[in-house]
C-alpha positions as CSV (number, residue, x, y, z in Angstrom):
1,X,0.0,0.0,0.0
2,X,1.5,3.3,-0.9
3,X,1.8,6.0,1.5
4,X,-0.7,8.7,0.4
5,X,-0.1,12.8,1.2
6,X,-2.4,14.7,2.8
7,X,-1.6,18.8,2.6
8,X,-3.8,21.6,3.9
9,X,-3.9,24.1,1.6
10,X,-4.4,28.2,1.6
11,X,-3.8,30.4,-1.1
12,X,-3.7,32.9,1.0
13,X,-0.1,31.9,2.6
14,X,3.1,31.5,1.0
15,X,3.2,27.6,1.4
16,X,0.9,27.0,-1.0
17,X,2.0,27.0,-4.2
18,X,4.5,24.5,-3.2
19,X,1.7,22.4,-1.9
20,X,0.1,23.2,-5.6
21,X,3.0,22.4,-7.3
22,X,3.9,18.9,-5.9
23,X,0.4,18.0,-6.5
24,X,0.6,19.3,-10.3
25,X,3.9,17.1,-10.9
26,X,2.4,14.0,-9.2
27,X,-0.2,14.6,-12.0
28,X,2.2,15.3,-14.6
29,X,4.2,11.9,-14.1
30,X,1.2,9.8,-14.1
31,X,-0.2,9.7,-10.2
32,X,-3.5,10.7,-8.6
33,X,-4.2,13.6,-6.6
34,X,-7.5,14.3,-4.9
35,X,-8.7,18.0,-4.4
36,X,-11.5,20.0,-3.7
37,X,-13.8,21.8,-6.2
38,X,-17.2,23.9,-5.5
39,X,-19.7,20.8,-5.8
40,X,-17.3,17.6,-4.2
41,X,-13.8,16.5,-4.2
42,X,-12.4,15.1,-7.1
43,X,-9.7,12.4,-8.0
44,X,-7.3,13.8,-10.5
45,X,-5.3,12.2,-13.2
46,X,-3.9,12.8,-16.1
47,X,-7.1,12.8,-18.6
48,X,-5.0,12.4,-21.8
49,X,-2.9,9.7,-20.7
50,X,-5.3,6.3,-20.4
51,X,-2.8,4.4,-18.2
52,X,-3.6,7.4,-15.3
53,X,-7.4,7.2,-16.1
54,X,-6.5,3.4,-15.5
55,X,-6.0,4.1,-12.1
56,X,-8.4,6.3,-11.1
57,X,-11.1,3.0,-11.9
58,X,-8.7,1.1,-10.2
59,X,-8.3,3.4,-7.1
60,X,-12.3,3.9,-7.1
61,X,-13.2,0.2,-7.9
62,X,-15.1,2.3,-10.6
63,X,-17.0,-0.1,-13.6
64,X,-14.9,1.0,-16.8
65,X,-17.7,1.6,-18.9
66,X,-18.6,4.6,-16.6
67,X,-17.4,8.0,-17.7
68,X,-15.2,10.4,-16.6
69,X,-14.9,14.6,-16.7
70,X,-12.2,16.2,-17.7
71,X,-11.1,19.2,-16.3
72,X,-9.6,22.2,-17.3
73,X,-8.6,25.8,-15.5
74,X,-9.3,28.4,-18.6
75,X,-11.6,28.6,-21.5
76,X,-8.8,28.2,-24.2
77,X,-7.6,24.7,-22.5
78,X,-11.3,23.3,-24.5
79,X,-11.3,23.6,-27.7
80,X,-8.1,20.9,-28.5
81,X,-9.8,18.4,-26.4
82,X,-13.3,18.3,-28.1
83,X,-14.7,18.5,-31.9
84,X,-17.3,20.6,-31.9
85,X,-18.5,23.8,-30.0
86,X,-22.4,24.2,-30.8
87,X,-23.8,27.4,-30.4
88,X,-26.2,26.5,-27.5
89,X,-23.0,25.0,-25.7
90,X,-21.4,28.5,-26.4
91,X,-24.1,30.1,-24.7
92,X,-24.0,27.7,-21.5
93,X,-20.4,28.3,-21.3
94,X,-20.9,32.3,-21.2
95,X,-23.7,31.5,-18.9
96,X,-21.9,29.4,-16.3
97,X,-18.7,28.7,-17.0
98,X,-16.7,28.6,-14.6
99,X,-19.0,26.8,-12.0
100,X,-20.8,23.5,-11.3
101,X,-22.2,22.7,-15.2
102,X,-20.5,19.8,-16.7
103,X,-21.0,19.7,-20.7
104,X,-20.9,16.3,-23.3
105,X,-19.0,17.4,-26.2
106,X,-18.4,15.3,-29.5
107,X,-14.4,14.3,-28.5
108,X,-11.5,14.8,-30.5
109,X,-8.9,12.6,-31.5
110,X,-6.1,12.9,-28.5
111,X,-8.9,12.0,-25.6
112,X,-8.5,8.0,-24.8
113,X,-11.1,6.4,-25.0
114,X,-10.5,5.0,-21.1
115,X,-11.5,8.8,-20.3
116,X,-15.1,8.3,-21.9
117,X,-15.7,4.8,-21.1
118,X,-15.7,4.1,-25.0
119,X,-17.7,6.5,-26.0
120,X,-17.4,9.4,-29.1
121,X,-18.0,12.4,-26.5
122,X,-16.2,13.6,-24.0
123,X,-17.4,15.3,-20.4
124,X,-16.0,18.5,-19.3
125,X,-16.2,20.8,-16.3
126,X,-14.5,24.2,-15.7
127,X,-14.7,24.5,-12.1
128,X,-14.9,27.4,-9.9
129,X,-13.2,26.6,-7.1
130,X,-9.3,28.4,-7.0
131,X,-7.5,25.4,-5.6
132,X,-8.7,22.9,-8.3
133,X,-8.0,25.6,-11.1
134,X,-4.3,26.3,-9.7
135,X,-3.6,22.7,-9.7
136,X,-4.9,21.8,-13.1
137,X,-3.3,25.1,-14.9
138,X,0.1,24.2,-12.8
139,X,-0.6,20.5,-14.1
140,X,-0.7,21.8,-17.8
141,X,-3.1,19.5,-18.9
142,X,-7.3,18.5,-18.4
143,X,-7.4,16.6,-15.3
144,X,-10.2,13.5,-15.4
145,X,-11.5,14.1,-11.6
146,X,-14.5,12.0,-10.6
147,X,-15.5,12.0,-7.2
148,X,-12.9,11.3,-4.8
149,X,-14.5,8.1,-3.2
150,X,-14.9,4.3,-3.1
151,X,-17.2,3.9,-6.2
152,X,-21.0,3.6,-5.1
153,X,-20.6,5.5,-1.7
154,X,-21.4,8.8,-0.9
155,X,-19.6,11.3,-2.4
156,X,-16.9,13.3,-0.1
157,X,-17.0,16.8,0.4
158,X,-14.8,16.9,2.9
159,X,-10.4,15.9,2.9
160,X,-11.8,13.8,5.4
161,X,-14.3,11.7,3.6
162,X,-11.4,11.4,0.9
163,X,-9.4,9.9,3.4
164,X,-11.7,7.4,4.7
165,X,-12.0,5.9,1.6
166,X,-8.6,6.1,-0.5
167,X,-6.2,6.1,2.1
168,X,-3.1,4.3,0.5
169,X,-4.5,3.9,-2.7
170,X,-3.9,7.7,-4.1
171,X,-0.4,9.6,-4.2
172,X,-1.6,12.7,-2.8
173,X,-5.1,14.0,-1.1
174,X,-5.1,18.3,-1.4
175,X,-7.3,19.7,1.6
176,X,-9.2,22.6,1.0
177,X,-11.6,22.8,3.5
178,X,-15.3,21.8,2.5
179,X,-17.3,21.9,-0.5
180,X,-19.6,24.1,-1.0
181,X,-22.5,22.9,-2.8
182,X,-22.1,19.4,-1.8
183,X,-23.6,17.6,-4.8
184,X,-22.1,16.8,-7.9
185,X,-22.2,19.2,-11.0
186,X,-24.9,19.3,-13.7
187,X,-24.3,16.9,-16.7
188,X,-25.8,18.2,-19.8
189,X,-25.4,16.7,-23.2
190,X,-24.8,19.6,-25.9
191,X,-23.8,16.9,-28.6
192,X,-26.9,17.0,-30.3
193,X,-29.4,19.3,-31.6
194,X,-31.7,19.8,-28.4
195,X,-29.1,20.0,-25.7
196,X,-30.0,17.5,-22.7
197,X,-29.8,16.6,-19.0
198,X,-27.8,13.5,-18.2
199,X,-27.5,14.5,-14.0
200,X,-29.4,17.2,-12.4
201,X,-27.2,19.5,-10.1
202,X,-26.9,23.2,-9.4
203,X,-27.8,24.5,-12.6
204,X,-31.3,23.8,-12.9
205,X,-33.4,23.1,-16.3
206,X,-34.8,26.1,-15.5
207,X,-32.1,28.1,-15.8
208,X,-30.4,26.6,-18.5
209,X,-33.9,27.1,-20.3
210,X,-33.4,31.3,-19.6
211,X,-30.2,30.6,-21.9
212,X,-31.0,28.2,-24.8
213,X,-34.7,27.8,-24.5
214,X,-35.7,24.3,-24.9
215,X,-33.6,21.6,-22.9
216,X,-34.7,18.0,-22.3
217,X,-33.8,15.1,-19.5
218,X,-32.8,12.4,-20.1
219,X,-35.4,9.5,-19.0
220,X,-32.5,7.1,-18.1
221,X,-32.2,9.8,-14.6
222,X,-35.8,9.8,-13.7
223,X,-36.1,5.9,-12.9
224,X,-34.0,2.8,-12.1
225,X,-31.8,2.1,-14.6
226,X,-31.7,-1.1,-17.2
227,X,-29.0,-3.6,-16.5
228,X,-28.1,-3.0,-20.3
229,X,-27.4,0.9,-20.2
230,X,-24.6,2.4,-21.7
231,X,-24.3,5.5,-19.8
232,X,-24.1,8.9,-21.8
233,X,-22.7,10.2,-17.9
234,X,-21.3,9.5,-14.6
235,X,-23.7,8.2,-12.7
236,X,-26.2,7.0,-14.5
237,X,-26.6,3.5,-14.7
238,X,-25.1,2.3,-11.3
239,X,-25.7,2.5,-7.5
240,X,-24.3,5.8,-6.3
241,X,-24.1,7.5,-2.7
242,X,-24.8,4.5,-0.8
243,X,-24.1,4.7,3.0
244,X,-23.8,1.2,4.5
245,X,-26.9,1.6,6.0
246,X,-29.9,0.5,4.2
247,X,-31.8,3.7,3.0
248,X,-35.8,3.4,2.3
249,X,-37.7,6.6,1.2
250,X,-40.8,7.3,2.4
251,X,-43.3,10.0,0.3
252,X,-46.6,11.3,1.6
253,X,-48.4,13.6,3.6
254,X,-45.9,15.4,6.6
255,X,-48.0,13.8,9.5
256,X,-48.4,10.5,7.4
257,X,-44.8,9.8,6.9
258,X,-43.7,10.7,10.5
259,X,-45.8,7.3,11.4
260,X,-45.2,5.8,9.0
261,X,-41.2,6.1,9.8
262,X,-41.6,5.8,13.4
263,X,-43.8,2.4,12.9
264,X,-40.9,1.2,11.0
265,X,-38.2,2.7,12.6
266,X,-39.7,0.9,16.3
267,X,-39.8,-2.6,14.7
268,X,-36.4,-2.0,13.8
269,X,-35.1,-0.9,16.5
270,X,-37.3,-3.9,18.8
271,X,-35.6,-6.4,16.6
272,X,-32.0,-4.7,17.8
273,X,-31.7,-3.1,14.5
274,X,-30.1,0.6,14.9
275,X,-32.1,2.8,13.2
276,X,-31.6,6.5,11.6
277,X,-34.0,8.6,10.4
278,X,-33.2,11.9,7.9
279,X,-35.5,14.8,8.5
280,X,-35.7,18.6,8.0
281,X,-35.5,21.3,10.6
282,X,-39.3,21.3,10.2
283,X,-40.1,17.9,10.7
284,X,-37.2,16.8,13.3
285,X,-39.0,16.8,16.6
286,X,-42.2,14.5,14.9
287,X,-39.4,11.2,14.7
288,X,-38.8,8.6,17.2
289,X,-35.3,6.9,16.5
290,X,-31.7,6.1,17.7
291,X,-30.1,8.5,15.4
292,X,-32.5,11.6,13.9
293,X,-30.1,13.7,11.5
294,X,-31.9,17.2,9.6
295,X,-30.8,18.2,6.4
296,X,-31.6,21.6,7.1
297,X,-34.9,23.5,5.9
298,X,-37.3,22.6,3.5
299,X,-37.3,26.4,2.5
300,X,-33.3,26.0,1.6
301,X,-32.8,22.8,-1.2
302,X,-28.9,24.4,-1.4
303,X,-29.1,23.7,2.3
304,X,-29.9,20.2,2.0
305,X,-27.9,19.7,-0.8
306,X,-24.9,20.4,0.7
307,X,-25.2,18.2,3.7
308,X,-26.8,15.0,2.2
309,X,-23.7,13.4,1.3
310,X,-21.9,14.7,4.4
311,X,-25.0,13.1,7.3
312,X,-25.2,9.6,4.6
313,X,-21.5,9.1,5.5
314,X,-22.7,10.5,9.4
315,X,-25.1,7.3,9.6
316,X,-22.1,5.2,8.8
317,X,-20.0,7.0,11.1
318,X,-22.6,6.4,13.7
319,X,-23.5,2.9,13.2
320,X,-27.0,3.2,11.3
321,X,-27.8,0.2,9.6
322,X,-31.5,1.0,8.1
323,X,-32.0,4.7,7.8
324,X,-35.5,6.2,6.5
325,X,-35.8,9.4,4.2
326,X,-38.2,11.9,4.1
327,X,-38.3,12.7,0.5
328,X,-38.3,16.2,-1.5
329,X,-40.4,18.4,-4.3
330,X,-38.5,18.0,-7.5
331,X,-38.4,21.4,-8.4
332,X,-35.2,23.4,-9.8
333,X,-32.5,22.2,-7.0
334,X,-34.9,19.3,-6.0
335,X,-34.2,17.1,-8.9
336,X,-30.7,16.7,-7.8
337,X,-31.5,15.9,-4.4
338,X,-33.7,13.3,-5.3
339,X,-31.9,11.9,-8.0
340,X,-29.1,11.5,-5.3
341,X,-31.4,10.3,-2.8
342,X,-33.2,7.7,-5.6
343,X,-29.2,6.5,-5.9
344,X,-28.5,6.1,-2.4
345,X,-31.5,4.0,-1.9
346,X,-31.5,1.9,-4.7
347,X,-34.3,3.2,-6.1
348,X,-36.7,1.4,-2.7
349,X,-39.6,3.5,-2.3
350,X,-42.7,3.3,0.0
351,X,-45.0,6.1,-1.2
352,X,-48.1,6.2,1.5
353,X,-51.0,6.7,-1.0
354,X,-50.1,3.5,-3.1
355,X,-49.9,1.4,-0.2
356,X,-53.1,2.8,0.8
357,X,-54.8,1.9,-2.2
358,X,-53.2,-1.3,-2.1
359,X,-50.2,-1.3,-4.4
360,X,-47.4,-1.4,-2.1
361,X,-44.3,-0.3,-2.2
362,X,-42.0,0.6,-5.3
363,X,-38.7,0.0,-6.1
């Protein structure tokens, strides 16, 4: 097992572009660095050399077939990586570039195909945050960066969570305190005509709407998956986020759900089972379980956003090992949560109403 760095980082001190620098040639001679952007930590590597991307499935225990994104630190660093530039993609760039939109581009010719899981387009982010952008334009090249954690468990936003889960399988990990939105970028495909939504995230159909007009999602993100998808996207055909706890949603009416988890969560925890439940600020004080964790308000989705992946590793941390979820409006920042939440729970689902009318649970 290799011995893996971990480096706090400032830009404010002197010390730092040292710390950036070591992390740009570990990149450079093939290795893998984790570091923070706005949405999660990423794992870096080299994203034109396959033998680095190698790794980073390797280091992840990541299925091959699933994509990666390619970073870069400044506009110009795009075009020699992808074919074509569409005019709606122009406009998304001016839009929200640099921040948390990830865009499907046809590919060109020097991206290996281990960076795209086989596929003719290419994924690329420009990210916002100034650590991840001094690394990469110190690197000199686009960095492939999933998420920085064991594949299928929740995503780390913190050096921490990095830590826990890649600890003497990565060269270096680059601490930058926590991320800010907490869930992953947007993924939208601008490699066709219309351009589409392969993961919801920060940028909301709505607002990419303001820009281009019409955009469409993907059906392949609204429902479980088929076994026989070839994802477009990271993300969208396998388990993602998963605590080792088991995670049920539960949708209905506030007062509904609240017995609904407590009936549960009381034959759980009478059969010795310890038992979480995730709530909102509003809804905490209705639960009855050993662990009751709020995401924040219902009134703030950027709130809950950016501590869902942060209280799914809690539960772990705590012991949980069945943990019930309230579930969310999928309006504009909603989607995202609940795609996430969907993911982490394997798509297990006990919505009130059905059950009431006899159909049962879904999943």
């Amino acid at each position: 097992m290799m011995k893996t760095i971990l480096a706090k980082v400032d830009l404010s001190q002197p010390e730092a572009m040292e710390i950036i620098r070591r992390a740009a040639k570990i990149l450079q001679e093939g290795g893998l660095v984790a570091f923070p952007t706005e949405t999660v930590y990423g794992l870096g590597g080299n994203g034109l050399d396959g033998a680095a991307c190698e790794k980073i499935y390797l280091a992840k225990g990541r299925p091959s077939d699933n994509p990666l994104i390619l970073h870069i630190s400044e506009l110009e660093e795009l075009k020699p990586i992808v074919g074509e530039i569409s005019p709606a993609a122009q406009r998304l760039m001016d839009a929200f570039w640099p921040g948390p939109l990830t865009m499907v581009f046809p590919k060109s010719d020097i991206v290996p195909e281990k960076a795209t899981g086989g596929l003719d387009t290419v994924a690329v982010r420009f990210p916002n945050h100034p650590v991840a952008r001094a690394i990469i334009r110190e690197a000199g090249l686009p960095i492939a960066a999933p998420s920085a954690n064991s594949s299928g468990k929740p995503s780390p936003t913190r050096a921490s969570h990095v830590a826990f889960d890649l600890d003497g399988r990565i060269d270096m990990i680059v601490d930058g305190g926590a991320a800010e939105w907490g869930l992953e970028s947007t993924i939208v495909d601008v490699s066709g005509e219309v351009p589409m939504i392969l993961r919801p995230g920060a940028v909301t159909k709505e607002m990419m709407e303001e820009v281009v007009g019409r955009v469409e999602i993907d059906p392949a993100i609204l429902r479980k998956p088929e076994a026989d998808l070839k994802p477009k996207a990271p993300g969208m055909k396998y388990t993602h986020y998963s605590p080792k706890a088991e995670v049920i949603l539960v949708k209905g009416e506030k007062e509904a759900v609240a017995a609904k988890i407590n009936a549960l969560a009381a034959e759980d925890m009478a059969q010795g089972r310890k038992t979480g439940v995730m709530a909102t600020e509003e809804t905490k004080s209705l639960y009855h379980a050993d662990i009751i964790l709020s995401l924040g308000s219902r009134m703030k989705p950027e709130e809950i956003g950016a501590n869902l992946f942060k209280y799914l590793r809690k539960f772990d941390f705590l012991g949980a090992e069945r943990v019930y979820s309230e579930v969310f409006s999928e309006e504009g920042e909603g989607m995202a949560i609940m795609n996430r939440l969907h993911k982490a729970a394997g798509y297990r689902i006990i919505d009130i109403e059905e059950e009431a009318n006899g159909k049962g649970a879904c999943d």
